[in-house]
Z-matrix of the N, CA and C atoms (Angstrom, degrees):
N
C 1 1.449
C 2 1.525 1 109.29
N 3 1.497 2 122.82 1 126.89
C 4 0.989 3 116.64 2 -172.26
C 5 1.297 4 105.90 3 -88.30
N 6 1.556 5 123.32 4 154.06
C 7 1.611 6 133.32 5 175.48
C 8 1.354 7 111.99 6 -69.57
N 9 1.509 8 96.33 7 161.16
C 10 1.706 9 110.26 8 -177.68
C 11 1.822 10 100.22 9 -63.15
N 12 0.807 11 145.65 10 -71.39
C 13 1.651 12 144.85 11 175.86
C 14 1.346 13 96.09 12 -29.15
N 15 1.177 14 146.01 13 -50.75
C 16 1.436 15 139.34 14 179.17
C 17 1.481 16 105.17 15 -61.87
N 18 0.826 17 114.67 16 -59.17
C 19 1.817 18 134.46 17 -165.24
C 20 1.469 19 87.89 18 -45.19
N 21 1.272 20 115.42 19 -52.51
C 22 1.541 21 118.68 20 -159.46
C 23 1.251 22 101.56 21 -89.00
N 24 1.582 23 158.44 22 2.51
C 25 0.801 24 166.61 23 122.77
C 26 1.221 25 124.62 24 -31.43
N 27 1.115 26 97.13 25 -52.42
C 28 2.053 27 115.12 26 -177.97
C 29 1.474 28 103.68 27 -77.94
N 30 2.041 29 113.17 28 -28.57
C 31 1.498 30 86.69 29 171.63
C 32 1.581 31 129.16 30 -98.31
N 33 1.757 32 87.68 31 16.90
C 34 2.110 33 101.33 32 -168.36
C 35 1.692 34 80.12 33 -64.23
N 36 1.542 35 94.40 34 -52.73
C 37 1.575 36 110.34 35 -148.95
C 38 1.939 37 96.43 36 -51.92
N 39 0.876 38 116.54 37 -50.95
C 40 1.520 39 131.89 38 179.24
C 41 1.629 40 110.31 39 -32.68
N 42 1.449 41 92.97 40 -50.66
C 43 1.681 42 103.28 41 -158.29
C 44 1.488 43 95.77 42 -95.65
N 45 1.416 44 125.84 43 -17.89
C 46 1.448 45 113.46 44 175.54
C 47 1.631 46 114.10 45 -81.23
N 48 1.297 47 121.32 46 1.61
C 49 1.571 48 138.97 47 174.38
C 50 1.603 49 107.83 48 87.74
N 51 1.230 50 115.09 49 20.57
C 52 1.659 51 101.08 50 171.10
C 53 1.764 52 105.31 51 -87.67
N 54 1.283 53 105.20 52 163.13
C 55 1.744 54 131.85 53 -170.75
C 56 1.601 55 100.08 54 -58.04
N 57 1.466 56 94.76 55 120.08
C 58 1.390 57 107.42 56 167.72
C 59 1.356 58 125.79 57 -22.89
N 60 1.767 59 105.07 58 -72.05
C 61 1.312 60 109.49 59 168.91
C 62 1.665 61 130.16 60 -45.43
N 63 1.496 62 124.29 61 -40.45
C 64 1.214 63 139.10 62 129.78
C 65 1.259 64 110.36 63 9.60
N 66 1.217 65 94.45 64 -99.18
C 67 1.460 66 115.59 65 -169.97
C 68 1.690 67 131.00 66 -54.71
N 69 1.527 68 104.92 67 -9.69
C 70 1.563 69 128.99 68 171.03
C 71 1.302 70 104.91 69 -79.17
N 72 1.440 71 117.75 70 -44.62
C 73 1.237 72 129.91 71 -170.98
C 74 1.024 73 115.36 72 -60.63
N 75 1.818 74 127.18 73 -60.60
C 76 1.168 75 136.20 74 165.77
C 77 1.481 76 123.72 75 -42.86
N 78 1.117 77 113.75 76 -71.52
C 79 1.282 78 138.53 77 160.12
C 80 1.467 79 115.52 78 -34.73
N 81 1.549 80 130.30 79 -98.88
C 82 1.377 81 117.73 80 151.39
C 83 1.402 82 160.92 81 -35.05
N 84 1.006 83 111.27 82 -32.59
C 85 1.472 84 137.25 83 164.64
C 86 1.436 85 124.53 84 -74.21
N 87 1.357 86 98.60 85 -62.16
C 88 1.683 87 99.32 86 179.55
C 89 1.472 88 99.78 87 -133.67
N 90 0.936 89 170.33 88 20.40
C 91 1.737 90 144.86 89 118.68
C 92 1.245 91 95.93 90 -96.95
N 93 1.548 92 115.39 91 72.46
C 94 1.718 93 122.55 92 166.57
C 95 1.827 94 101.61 93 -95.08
N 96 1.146 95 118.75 94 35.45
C 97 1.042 96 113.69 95 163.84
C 98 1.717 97 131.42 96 -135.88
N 99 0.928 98 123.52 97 164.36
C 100 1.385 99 109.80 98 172.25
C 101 1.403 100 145.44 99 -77.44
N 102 1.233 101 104.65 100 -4.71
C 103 1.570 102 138.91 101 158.41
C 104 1.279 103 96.90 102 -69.63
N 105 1.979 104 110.79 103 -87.89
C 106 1.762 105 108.94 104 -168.13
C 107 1.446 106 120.55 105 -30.22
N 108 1.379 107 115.03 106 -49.27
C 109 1.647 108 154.34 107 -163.56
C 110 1.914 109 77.67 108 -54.87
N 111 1.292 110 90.61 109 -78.24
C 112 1.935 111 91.97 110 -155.23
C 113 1.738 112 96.01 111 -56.08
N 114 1.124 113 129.32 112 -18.71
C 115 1.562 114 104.92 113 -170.49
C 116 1.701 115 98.18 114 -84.60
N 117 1.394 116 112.89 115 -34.30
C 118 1.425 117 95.34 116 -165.21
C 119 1.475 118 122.39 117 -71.51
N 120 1.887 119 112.75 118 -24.54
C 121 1.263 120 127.38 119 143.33
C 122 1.019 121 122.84 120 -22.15
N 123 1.568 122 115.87 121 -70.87
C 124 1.323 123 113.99 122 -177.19
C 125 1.690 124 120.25 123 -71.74
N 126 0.903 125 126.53 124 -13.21
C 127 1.185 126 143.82 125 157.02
C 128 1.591 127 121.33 126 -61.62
N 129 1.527 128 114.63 127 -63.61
C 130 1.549 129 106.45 128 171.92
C 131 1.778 130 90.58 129 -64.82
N 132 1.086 131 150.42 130 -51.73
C 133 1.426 132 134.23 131 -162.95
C 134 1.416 133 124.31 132 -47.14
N 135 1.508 134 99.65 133 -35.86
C 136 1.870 135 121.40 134 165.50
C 137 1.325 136 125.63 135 -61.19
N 138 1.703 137 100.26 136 -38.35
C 139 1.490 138 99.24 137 -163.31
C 140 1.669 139 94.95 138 -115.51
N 141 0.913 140 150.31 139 130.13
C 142 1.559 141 171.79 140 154.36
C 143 1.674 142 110.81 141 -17.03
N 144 1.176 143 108.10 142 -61.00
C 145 1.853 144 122.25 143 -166.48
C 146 1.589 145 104.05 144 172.96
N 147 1.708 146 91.68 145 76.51
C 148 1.221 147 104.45 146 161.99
C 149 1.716 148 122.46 147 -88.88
N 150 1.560 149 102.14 148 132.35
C 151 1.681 150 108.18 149 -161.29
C 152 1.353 151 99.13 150 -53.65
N 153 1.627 152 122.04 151 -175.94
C 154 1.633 153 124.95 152 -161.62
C 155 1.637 154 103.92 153 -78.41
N 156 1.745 155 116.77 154 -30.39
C 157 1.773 156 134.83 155 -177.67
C 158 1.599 157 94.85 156 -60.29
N 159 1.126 158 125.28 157 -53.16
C 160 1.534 159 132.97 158 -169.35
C 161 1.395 160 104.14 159 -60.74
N 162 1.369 161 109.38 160 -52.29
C 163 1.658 162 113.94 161 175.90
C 164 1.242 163 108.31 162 -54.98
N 165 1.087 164 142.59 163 -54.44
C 166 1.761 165 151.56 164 -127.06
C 167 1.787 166 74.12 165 -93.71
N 168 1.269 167 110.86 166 -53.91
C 169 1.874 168 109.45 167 -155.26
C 170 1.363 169 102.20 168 -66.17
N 171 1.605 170 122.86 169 -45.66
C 172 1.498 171 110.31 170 -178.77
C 173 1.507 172 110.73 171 -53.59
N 174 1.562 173 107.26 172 -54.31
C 175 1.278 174 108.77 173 -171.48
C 176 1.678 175 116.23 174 -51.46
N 177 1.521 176 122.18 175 -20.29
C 178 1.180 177 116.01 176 176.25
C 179 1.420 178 117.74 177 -84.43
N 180 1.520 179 108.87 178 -23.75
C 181 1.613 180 113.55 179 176.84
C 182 1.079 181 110.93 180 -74.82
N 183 1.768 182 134.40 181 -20.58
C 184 1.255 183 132.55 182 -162.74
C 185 1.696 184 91.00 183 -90.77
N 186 1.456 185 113.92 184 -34.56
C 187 1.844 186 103.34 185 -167.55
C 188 1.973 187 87.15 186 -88.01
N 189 0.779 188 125.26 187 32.38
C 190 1.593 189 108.70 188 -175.38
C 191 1.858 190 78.00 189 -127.52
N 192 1.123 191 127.74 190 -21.15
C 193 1.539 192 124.79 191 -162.05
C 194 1.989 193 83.38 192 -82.95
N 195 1.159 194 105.00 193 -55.88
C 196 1.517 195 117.03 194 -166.48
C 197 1.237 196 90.90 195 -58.90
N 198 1.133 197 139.12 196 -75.45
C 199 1.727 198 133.76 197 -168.42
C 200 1.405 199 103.13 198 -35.04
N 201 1.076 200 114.24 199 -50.71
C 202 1.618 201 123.93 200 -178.82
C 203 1.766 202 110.18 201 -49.46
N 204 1.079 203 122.42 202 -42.39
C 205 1.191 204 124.76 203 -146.86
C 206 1.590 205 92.89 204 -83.79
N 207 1.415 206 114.42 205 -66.77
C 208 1.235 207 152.15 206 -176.59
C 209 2.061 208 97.20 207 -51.85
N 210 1.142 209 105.62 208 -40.04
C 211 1.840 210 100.03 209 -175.50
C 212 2.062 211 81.29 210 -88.61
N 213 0.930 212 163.98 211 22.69
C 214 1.296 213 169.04 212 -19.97
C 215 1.535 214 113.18 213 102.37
N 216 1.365 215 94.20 214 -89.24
C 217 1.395 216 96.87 215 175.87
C 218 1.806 217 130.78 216 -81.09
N 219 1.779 218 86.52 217 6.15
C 220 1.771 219 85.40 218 178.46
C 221 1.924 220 89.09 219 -91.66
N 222 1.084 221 144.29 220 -58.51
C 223 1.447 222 162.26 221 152.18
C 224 1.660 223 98.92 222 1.79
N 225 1.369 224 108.26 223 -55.95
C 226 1.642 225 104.81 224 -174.87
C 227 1.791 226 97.78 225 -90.89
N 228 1.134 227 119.51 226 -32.71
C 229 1.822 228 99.11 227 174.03
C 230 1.784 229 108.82 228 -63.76
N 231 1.509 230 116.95 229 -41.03
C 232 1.755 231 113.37 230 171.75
C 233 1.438 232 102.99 231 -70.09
N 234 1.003 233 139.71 232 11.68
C 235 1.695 234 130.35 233 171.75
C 236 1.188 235 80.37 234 -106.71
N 237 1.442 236 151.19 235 -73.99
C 238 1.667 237 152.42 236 -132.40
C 239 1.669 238 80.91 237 -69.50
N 240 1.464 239 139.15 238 -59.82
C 241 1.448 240 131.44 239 -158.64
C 242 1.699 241 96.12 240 -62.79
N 243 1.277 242 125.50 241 -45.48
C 244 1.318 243 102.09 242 -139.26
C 245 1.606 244 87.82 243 -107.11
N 246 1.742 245 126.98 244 4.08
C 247 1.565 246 109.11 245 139.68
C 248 1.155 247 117.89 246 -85.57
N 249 1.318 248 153.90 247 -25.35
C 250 1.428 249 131.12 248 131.48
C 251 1.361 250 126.79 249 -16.11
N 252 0.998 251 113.83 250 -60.88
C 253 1.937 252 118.14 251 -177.40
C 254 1.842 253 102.56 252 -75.33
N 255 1.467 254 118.19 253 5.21
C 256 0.980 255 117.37 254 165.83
C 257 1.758 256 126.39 255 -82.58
N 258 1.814 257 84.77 256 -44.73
C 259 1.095 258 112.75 257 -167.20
C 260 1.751 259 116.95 258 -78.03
N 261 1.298 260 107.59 259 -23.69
C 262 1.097 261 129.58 260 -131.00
C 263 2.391 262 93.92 261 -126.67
N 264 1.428 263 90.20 262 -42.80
C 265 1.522 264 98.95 263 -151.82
C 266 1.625 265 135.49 264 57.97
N 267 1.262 266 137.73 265 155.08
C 268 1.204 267 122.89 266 -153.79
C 269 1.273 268 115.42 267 -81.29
């Protein structure tokens, strides 16, 4: 079941006149989250009638921001284990 931030996403995309199918894609597929969801929101809210290339690119910088974060926070939980197993020994 997709979330309300998605839901509302799929109908920005709706009401700004891009392609149904489009707009599943974005929306469902890849900003299936409530993070992705709120940046691209805030993003169409900033920008007026950005063409479909402009869309596709934010949406790829916003999941390339998330990969980032997330390959991030796995890096500092394997540093937290293995200064424990420092501190600690096995």
């Amino acid at each position: 079941m997709a979330s309300e931030r998605t839901d509302e996403l799929y109908q920005v995309l709706l009401d700004r006149g891009y392609p149904k199918k489009f707009c599943a894609e974005v929306a469902y597929k890849n900003m299936n989250t409530d993070y992705t969801a709120t940046r691209m929101l805030g993003y169409l809210y900033r920008v007026s009638e950005p063409r479909i290339e402009d869309l596709v690119d934010e949406m790829l910088a916003i999941l390339s921001d998330r990969d980032s974060i997330i390959r991030k926070k796995e890096m500092e939980h394997a540093q937290a284990v293995m200064n424990e197993m420092y501190r600690n020994g096995l």
